[in-house]
Structures are given as C-alpha cells and as structure tokens.
C-alpha positions in Angstrom: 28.3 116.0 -7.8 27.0 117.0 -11.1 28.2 119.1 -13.5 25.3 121.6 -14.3 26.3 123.9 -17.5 24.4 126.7 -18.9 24.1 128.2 -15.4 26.2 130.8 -13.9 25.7 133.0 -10.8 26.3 136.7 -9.8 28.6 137.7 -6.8 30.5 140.5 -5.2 33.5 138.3 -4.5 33.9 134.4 -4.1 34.2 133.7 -0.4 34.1 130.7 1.6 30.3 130.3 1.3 30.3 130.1 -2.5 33.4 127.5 -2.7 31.7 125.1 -0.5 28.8 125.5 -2.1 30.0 124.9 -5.5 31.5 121.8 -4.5 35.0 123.2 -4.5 36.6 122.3 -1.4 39.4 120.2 -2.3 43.4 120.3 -1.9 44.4 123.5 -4.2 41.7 126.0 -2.7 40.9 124.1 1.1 44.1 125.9 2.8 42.7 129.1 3.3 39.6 127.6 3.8 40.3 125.1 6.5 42.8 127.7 8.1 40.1 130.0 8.8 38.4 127.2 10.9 42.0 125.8 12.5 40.4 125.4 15.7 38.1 122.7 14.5 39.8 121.1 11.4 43.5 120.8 12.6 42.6 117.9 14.6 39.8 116.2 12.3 41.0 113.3 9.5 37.5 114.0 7.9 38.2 117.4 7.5 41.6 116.4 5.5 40.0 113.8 3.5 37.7 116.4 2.3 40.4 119.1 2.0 42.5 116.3 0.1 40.0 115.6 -2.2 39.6 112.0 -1.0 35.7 112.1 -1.4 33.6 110.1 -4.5 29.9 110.3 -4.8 27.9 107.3 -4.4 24.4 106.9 -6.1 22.9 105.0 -3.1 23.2 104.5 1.1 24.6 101.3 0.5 27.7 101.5 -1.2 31.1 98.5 -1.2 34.6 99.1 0.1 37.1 97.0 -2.0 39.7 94.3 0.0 41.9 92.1 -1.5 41.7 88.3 0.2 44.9 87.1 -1.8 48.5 88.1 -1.2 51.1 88.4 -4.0 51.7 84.2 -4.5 48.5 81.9 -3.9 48.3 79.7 -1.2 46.1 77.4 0.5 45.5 75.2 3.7 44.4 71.4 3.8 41.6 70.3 6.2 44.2 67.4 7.1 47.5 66.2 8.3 49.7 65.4 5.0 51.5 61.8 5.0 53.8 61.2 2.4 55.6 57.9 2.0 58.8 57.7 -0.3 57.5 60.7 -2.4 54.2 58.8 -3.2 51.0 60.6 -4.0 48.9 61.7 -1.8 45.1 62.9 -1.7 44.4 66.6 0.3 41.3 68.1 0.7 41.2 72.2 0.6 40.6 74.5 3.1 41.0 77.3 1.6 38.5 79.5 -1.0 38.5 82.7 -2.4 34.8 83.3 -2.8 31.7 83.0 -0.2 30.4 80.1 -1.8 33.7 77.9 -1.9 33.8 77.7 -5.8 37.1 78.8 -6.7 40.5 77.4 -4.8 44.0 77.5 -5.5 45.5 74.3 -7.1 45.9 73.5 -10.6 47.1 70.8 -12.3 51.2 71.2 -13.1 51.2 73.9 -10.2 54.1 73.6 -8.3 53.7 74.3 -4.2 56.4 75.1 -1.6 55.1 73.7 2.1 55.8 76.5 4.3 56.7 74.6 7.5 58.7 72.1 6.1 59.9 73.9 2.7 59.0 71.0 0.5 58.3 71.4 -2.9 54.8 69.4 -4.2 53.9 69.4 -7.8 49.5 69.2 -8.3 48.8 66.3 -10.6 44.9 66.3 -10.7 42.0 67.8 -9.2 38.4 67.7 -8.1 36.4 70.8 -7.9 33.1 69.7 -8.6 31.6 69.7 -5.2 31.7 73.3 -3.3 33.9 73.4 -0.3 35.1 69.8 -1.1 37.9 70.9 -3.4 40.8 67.8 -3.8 44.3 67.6 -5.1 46.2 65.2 -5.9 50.2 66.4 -5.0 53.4 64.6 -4.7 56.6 66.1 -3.7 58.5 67.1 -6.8 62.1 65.1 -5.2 62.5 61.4 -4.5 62.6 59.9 -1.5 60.6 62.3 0.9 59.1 60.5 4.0 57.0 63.2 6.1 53.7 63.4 8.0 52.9 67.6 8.0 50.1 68.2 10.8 46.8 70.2 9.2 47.8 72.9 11.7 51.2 73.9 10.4 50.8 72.5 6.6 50.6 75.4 4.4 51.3 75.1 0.6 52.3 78.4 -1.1 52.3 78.6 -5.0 56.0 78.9 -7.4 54.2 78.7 -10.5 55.2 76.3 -12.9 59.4 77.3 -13.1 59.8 73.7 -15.3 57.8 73.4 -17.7 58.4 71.9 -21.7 59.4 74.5 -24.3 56.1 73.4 -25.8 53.1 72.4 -23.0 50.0 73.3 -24.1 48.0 75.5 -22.1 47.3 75.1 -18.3 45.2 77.1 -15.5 46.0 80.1 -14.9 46.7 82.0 -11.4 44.4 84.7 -10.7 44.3 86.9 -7.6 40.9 87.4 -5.7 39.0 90.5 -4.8 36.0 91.3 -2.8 33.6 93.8 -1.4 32.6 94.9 2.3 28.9 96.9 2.7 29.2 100.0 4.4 26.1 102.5 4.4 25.8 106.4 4.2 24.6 108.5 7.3 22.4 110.9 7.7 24.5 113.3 10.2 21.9 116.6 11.2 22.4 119.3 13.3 19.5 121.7 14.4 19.3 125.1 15.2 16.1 127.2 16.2 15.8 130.9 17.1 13.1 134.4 17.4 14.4 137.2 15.9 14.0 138.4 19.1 16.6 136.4 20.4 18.7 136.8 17.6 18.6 141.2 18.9 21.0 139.6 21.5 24.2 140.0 19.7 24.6 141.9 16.6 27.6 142.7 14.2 28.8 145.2 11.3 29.8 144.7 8.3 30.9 147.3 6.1 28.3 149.3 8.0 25.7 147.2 7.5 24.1 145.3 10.8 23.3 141.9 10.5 22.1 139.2 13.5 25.0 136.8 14.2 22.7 133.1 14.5 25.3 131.3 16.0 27.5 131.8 12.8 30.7 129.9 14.8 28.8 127.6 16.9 26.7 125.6 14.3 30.0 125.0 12.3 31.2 123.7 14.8 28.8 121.3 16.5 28.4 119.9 12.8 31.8 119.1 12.2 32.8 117.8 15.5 29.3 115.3 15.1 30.9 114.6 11.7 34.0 113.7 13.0 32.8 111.6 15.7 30.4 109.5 13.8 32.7 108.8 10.7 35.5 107.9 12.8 33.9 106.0 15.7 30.8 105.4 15.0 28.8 101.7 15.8 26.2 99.8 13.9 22.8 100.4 15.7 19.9 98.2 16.0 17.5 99.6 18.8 17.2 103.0 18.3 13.7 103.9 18.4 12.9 107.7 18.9 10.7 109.2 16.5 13.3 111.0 13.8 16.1 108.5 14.0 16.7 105.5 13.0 19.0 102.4 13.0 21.9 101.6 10.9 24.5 99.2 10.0 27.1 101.4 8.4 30.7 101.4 10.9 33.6 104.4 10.8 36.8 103.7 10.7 37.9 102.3 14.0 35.0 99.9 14.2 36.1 98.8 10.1 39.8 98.3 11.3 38.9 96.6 14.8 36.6 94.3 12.9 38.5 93.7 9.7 42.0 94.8 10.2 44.8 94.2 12.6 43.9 94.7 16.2 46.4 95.0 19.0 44.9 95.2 22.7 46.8 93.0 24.9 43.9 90.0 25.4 41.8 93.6 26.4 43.7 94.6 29.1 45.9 96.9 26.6 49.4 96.8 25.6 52.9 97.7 27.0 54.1 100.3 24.7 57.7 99.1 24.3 60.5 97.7 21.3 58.6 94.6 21.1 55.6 96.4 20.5 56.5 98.4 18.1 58.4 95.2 16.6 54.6 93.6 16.4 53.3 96.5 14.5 56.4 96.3 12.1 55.6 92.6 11.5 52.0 93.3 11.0 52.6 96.2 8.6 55.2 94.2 6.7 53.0 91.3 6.5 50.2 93.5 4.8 52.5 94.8 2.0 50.5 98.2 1.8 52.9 100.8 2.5 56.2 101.4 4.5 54.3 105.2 5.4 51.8 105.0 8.5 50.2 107.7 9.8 49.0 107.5 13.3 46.3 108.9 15.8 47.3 108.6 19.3 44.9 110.4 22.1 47.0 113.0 24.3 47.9 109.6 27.2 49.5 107.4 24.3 51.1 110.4 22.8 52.9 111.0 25.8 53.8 107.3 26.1 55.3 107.3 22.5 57.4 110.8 23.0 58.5 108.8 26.7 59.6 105.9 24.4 61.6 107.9 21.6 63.3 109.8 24.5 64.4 106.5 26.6 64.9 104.5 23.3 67.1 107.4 22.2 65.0 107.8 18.5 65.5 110.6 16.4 62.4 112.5 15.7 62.2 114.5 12.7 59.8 117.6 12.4 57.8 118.3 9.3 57.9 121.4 7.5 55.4 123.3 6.2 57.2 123.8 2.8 55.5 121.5 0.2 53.8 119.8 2.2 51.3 122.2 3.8 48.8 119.8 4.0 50.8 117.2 6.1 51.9 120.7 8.7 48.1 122.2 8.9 46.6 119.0 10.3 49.8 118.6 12.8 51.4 115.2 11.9 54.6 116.3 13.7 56.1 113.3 15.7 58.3 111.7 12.9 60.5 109.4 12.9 61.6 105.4 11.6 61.8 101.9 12.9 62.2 98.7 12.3 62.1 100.1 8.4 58.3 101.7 8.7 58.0 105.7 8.7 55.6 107.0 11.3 53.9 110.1 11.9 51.7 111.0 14.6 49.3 113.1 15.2 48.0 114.3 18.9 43.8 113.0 17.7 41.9 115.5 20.2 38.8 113.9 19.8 39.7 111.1 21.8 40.4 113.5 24.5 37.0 113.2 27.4 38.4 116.3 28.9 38.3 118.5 26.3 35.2 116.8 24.4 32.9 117.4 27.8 35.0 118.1 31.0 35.2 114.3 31.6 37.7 112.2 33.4 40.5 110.9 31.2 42.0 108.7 32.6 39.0 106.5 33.0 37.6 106.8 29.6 37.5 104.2 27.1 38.8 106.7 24.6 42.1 107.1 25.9 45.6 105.5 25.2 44.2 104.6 21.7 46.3 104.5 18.6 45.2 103.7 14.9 47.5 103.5 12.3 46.8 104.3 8.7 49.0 103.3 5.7 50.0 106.2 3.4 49.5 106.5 -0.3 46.9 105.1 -2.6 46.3 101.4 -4.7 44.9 100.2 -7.7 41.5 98.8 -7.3 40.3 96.4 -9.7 39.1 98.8 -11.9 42.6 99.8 -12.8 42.0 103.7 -10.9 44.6 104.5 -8.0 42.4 105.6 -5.3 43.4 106.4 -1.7 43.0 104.0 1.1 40.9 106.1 3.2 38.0 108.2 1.2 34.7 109.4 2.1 31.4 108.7 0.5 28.8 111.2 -0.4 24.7 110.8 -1.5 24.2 112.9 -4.4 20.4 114.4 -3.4 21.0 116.6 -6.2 21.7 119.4 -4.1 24.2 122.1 -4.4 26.2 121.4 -1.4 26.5 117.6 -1.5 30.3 117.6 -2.1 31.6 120.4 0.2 31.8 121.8 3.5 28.1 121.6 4.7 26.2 119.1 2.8 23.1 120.5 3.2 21.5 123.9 4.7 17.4 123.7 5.3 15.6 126.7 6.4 12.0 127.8 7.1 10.4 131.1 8.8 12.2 134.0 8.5 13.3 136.9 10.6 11.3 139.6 10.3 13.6 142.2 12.1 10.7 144.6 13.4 10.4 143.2 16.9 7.8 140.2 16.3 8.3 136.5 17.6 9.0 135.1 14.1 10.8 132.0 14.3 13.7 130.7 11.9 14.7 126.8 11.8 18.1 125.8 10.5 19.6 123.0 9.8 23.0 121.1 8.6 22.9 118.1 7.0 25.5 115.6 5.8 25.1 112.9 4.0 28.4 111.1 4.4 30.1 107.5 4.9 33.6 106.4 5.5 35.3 104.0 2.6 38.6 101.9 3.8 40.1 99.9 0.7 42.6 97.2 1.6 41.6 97.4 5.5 43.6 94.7 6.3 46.6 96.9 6.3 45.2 99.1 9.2 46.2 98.7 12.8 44.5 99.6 15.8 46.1 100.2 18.7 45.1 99.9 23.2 47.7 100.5 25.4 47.4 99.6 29.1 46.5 102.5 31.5 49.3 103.3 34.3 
C-alpha cells in the first residue's frame, strides 16, 4: 500500500488492531499476532503468506503470474519422422514455439543439436522462419556415415551450443530463454454481519472496568478467514452466478492453478496407490521441473495417515522441526519431515480439507479427502531480475487503510445507541485478494485412492 507521510495518529498502546491496520502484518511482528488467533491461522497457507510477507499490491483485478516455457538448454520437436541417408541433409519442419503466435523457434544456423532418442549429434545449416508456425531447418548429422529414420513421435533435438567453432566466426544467433504470463483476477471476498443494540445486551464484557457489547468479536474473524482460505486455495472460475450482489469470475486458487497448469497425479481419476513407486513419480516430476529439492506439502487428515502408515512400513526416518529459528515453519505445523529419493518433504495435516470438521460432513465420501499438493520451497528470479517467492498473494490497492493486512477492509453504518432503542449496526469485512503461482509447473497435486 502507500506510503502516506505527514500523518501520524494518537494511541494508548499499539495493539493488534492498529498493526493490521497500518499494513504491518508481516514476518518480524505476525508471531504474536497470528498466535493469538492459533485456532484459525495454524492450519491456513494464506494466513502464512501474509504473516511471511509474501503479498505485492496490484493496481488492477486482472493481474499476470510469470512461467517460464523453456528449460535450461533449448529444444524443439519436428512435425515429422527424420530420415537421414549417409549423413545427408535433411529438411524438418518445427513443432515447437515459444510464443502464442508461433514467431520465435529454436534453431539457428551453426547450432549444434543432440537427438534425444537416438543421441545423434545434428549441426543447423540454414533456416526458414518467414512463415508463422511453418518454421524449417536444414540439419545434417555432424559425423559421417549415419543411416537413421527417427519417428516424429520420439525425435527430439536438444541444443549444445556451438562447442566448435573458428577462433574467429563472426557473429551468429543467439539462444534466448522464453517467458510468459498466465491471467489470474482479484476477488472480492465479503463477510456480513448485522445486529440491534438490543441484541448486542445479550453478552457483555469489561475491560479495565469499562463495559463494552462483544459483536461477535471471535466469530466474524473467523468466518472471514476461513472464506479466505477456502476461496484462495480452492476456488473455481464461475460463469453463471446470477444473484443480485455477486458476480462471476475467472480468477482460480491454487489447486485449480496447479491441476490445470502443473503436474497432476490422480491415477486416470480413480486416485493413486500411495506406495515407493509413487513417491518415485513425484521425485521424477520434481526433478524434471528443476525448482527446488524443498517441497512442502498439504495432505487432508486420510492421506496424512496414509503417508505416516508408509514411513512406518517403509522404515523412513522422520525428523521433527523445532521451533528454534524457524518459528514460522513450527507455528503453522509442518512437522512430518523427512527425505527420499533426494527431495526434502514436509507435511502439514491441511484441516480445511477436512468435511467433518468444516460442517459435520462425511469424510470419507467427500471429494476433499486423500488430497495432497505439493509446493516447492524458496523463491526465483523473475524476469525482472527480483527474487520473489513462488507462492504470493495479490492485493487491490482501494486506497484504503487496511488493504495490506489482516482485514482488508471494515464498512460500517448505524450505530448503537446503547439506551434500549432498536438501532441497527451493519458490518462488514472485505478482502480484496488473489493467489499469484510463479513457475507453476513445478507444483504437484496429488489424489490418492479411497480404501
């Protein structure tokens, strides 16, 4: 939010209040803060962003998530199979573009590629990029004698560079990695609360002897953050919502982001086994992204169990974290730790996919249960040359004082009148939040089978 100088404020102490109000809330003052509502945030992962400090304003509902749609060596894929004759030429058209509009491909002239299949080594001698999407390259292998016919299917070329070059070639094309943006939107999260100050005589309480009405202080917290934490993490893209007050919108929270744009592991639908070669899948996945050798995970209370049944019989050592320097990591109970297959894991019991204690419901025949999302630890460098973390919440600056914190926004009207009329107060909490994933790709979301 912005910084507004030249004004200062008067107050008998700084309390929670005034900290989320100023926009204070992050990682070196949130501990006390967050501790005094333990029963909500210790399960909630927007709760820690915000405690973390992982939030950035955005000027706008529509706002772009960065991914990166090349890996550390260029590659592409032919629309063809590859016949070579005694180490002859040969004509292949590419498959494979870095942009939307199928403008920019991979080879270059005096580009050497390495076919991944067969492990022969091709050098580029001319191209054709002057049609979209019809990109051509002339290649030859760079060794005599090579007879092959490589099926379009397996034939995948992946760039060395130029390792033999003259001490003085002129200059050549250079290799450039691609990025891109995904849309997500902001949403408007409200929660309502109405009351008489007659109602309010219900319940009273003192403070340092002076008697105020309690207006569902706890509840309204409460019913915010848990709507929060349901929406940012779960929520869908709407398109027929139609009461008056709402509306539709396309934005998605994090599971929807990683089932539609990261790794997604569900057994054909019918949810996976959690066993070695499960958890040898995920290693290959996480491997394959390059993002981090840290994951975090969410498992509901039924794949929990199933992962502490699987470190027992597969004798793995767990190791327990500590809250010493790492306070952050303890609070918000990421305590089943241990390594395989080279990847660190901690998990974390996610209570929100629990139907029994959400609303009394079955769990064993929800959809929310024996779900697992993995999250990579640690932060990147986006194209702007900033680290930033791979999981961070947006915020709509209205201008407001409390667009950063806590509560993002608290409207009022009426007023309590405290002498036994029917005076009404309305009060409401508004958020205006998103979810940001950078490098999604590197996420991993997780359906066991039911048993």
């Amino acid at each position: 939010m912005a910084i507004r100088t030249q004004q200062g404020f008067s107050a008998r102490r700084i309390d929670t209040g005034i900290i989320s109000a100023l926009g204070m809330v992050k990682k070196d003052t949130a501990m006390g803060y967050y501790k005094a509502f333990s029963d909500l945030a210790s399960d909630s992962v927007v709760a820690e962003l915000e405690a973390s400090g992982a939030i950035k304003r955005v000027d706008g509902e529509k706002y772009s998530m960065y991914f990166q749609n090349a890996k550390d060596r260029n590659s592409f894929k032919v629309t063809a199979d590859v016949e070579v004759t005694d180490s002859g030429s040969v004509t292949v058209t590419v498959d494979t573009y870095a942009d939307d509009g199928t403008t920019l491909s991979v080879p270059a002239v005096g580009l050497f590629f390495r076919e991944n299949s067969t492990g022969i080594e091709f050098e580029v001698l001319s191209v054709d990029k002057d049609s979209a999407g019809q990109h051509t390259a002339v290649i030859k292998p760079t060794s005599s004698e090579v007879t092959v016919t490589i099926p379009s299917a397996s034939a995948h070329f992946i760039s060395v560079g130029r390792p033999t070059v003259q001490e003085a070639s002129f200059q050549q094309d250079g290799e450039h990695k691609a990025w891109g943006e995904r849309e997500n939107y902001i949403r408007i999260l409200r929660t309502n609360k109405a009351w008489t100050d007659l109602a309010t005589m219900i319940k009273t309480e003192q403070v340092e002897g002076q008697t105020y009405y309690d207006l569902d202080s706890t509840d309204m917290p409460k019913e915010h953050i848990d709507m929060k934490e349901l929406e940012l993490m779960m929520g869908e893209p709407r398109d027929n919502v139609t009461s008056d007050g709402n509306r539709n919108v396309q934005g998605m929270g994090f599971v929807p982001l990683v089932r539609e744009y990261g790794t997604s592991i569900d057994g054909g639908g019918t949810g996976e086994v959690l066993d070695r070669a499960l958890f040898r899948q995920i290693a290959r996945s996480i491997n394959g992204n390059g993002l981090s050798k840290s994951y975090r995970g969410l498992a509901d209370g039924e794949a929990i169990w199933k992962i502490q049944d699987f470190l027992l019989a597969n004798s793995v050592p767990e190791q327990q974290a500590s809250a010493t320097g790492n306070e952050l990591l303890a609070m918000f109970d990421y305590n089943t730790n241990f390594q395989m297959d080279g990847i660190k894991y901690s998990f974390k019991n996610y209570n929100y996919w629990n139907a029994d204690r959400l609303a009394g419901a079955d769990v064993e025949e929800s959809y929310l249960s024996n779900q697992i999302l993995l999250m990579p630890n640690g932060t990147f460098t986006n194209p702007e040359g900033i680290s930033q973390p791979y999981m961070q919440l947006r915020y709509l600056d209205n201008d407001i004082a409390t667009d950063e914190g806590y509560l993002n926004k608290l409207d009022y009207g009426g007023a309590l009148a405290g002498h036994g009329t029917t005076r009404d107060m309305e009060v409401s909490l508004i958020s205006y939040m998103g979810v940001d994933i950078a490098g999604v790709e590197g996420f991993v979301s997780i359906k066991l089978a039911n048993e």
